[in-house]
C-alpha positions in Angstrom: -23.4 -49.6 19.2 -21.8 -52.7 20.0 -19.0 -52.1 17.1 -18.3 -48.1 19.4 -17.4 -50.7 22.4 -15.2 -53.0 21.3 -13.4 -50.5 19.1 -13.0 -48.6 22.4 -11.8 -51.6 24.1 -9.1 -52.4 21.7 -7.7 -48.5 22.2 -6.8 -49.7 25.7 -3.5 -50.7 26.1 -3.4 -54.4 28.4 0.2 -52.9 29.3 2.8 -50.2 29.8 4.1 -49.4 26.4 7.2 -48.3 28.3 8.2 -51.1 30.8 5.4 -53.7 30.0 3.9 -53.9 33.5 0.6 -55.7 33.2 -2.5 -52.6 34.2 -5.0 -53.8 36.1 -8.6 -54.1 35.2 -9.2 -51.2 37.2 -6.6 -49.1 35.8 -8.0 -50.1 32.3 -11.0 -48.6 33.7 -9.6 -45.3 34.7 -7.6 -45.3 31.4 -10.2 -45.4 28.8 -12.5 -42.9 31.5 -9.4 -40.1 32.4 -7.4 -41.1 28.8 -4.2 -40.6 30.9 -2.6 -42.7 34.2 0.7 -43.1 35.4 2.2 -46.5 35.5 2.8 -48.0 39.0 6.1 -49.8 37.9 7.9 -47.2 35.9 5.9 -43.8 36.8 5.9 -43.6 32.6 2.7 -41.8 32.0 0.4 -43.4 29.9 -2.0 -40.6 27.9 -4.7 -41.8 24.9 -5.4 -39.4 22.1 -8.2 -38.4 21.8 -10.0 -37.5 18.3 -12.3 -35.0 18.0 -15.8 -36.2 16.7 -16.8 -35.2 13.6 -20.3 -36.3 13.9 -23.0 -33.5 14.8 -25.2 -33.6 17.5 -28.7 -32.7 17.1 -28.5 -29.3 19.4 -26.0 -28.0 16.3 -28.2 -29.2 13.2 -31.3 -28.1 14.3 -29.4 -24.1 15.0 -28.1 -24.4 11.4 -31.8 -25.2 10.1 -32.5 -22.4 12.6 -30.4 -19.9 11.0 -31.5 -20.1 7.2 
C-alpha cells in the first residue's frame, strides 16, 4: 500500500514542465486528484496520463465465476 503512494507521489510534477514555475502544495493536491491544472505563470496546462488498471475488482471475478 505504502509502495501505490509514493509511486503516486513521484508522478506529480514539483513544477511546470513548460515554464518551471514552482506548484504549490495545494496545486500538487488538485493535480494528482483532477490529473489536469493550468499553470498560474504560463496558463500551459498541465494534464497526467492516466493508465487504465488492469487489475480486476472483485464485483467482475465473481460475474465471470457466475457465468460458467
Amino acid at each position: 500500500m505504502e509502495e501505490d503512494i509514493k509511486s503516486n507521489r513521484e508522478e506529480i510534477p514539483s513544477a511546470c514542465p513548460h515554464c518551471g514555475n514552482k506548484l504549490s502544495p495545494w496545486q500538487q493536491v488538485l493535480l494528482a486528484t483532477d490529473r489536469a491544472i493550468v499553470c498560474r505563470s504560463c496558463w500551459y496546462r498541465i494534464i497526467l496520463d492516466v493508465m487504465p488498471s488492469t487489475k480486476k475488482t472483485d464485483s467482475e471475478k465473481s460475474k465471470k465465476k457466475g457465468s460458467n
